[in-house]
C-alpha positions in Angstrom: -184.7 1.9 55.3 -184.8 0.4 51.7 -187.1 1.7 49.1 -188.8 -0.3 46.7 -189.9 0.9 43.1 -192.7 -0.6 41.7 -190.3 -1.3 38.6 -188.2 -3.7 40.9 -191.9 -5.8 41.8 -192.5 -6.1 38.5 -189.2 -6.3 36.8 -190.8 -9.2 34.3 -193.2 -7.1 33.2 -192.2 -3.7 33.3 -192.1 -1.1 30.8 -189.2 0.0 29.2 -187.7 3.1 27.1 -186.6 2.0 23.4 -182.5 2.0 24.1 -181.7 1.7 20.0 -179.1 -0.5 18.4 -177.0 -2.7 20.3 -173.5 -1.0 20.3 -171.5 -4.3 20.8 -173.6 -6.3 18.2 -171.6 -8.4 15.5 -172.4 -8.9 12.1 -175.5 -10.9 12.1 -175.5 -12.0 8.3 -179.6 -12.5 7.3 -180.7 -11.4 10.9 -182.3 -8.3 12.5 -180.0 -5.6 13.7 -180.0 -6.2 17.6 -182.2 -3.6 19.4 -182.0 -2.8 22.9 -184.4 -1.3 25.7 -184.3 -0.9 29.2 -184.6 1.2 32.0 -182.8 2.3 35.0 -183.5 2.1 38.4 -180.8 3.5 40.0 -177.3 5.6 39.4 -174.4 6.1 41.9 -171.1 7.6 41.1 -169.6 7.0 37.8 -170.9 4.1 35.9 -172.7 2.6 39.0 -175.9 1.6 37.8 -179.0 -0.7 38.3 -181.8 -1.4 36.0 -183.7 -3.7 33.6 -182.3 -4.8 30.0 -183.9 -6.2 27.1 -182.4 -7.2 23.7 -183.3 -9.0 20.6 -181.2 -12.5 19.4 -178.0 -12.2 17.5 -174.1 -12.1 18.7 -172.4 -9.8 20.6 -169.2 -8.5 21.5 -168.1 -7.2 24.8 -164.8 -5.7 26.6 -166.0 -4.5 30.1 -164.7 -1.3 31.7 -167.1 -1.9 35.1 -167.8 -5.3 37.2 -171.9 -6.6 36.2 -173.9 -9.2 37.9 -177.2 -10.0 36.1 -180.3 -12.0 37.0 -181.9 -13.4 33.9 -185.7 -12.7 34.0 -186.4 -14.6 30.4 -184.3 -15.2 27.4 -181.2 -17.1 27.0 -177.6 -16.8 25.9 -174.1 -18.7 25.5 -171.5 -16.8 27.2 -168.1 -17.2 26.1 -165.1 -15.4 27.5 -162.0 -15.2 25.5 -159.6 -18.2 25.7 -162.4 -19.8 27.9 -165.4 -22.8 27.7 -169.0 -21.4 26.8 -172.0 -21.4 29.2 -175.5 -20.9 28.6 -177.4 -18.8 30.9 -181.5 -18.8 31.1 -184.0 -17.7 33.2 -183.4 -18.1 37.3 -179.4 -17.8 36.6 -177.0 -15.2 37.9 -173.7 -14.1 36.7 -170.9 -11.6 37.8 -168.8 -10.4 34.9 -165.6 -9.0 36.3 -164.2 -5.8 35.0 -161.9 -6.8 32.0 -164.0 -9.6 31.2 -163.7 -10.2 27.1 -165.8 -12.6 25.3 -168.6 -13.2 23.3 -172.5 -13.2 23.9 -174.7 -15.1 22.1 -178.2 -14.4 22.5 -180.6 -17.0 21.2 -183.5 -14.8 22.1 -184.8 -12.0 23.3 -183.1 -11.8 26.7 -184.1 -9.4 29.7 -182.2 -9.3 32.9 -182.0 -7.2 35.8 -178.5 -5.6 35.8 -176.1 -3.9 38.5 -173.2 -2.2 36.8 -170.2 -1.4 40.1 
């Protein structure tokens, strides 16, 4: 039997805790500091996660430890993986970032996506 939470009806709109600064944010000369907030809906072993994730615009850098597939809800962003061609990803797309992936995100506003860290 699978269980629903309400936050997975109403992903789009649901509230979420205030997650601070982006940790992986670059310098973002003249713009906000990147802030995050989210909220999880599920944890497994280890780093296994599930959940909703909002942030504010500006560039990123990431080095992932754990395979992530996202659903973007709203938002969009050019992805760019080291040595690799950028792609932009809005709202109705889905990704899988394979652990190692390198690049570069950048977000060209506020962005929320329903996230599954495995």
């Amino acid at each position: 039997m699978i269980t629903v939470t309400p936050y997975l009806a109403a992903a789009a709109d649901a509230k979420l805790e205030d997650w601070g600064p982006l940790e992986e944010a670059l310098p973002n000369p003249g713009g906000e500091p990147m802030q995050t907030s989210g909220i999880t809906l599920w944890s497994g072993e280890g780093a296994q996660e599930a959940g909703v994730w909002e942030c504010t615009p500006g560039p990123s850098r990431w080095s992932l430890e754990d395979n992530e597939f996202v659903h973007i809800l709203s938002g969009r962003m050019t992805v760019t993986p080291d040595g690799g061609e950028p792609a932009e990803i809005g709202p109705g797309d889905t990704a899988v970032f394979p652990r190692g992936w390198a690049g570069t995100w950048q977000l060209h506003e506020t962005i929320r996506k329903l996230y599954v860290l495995f």
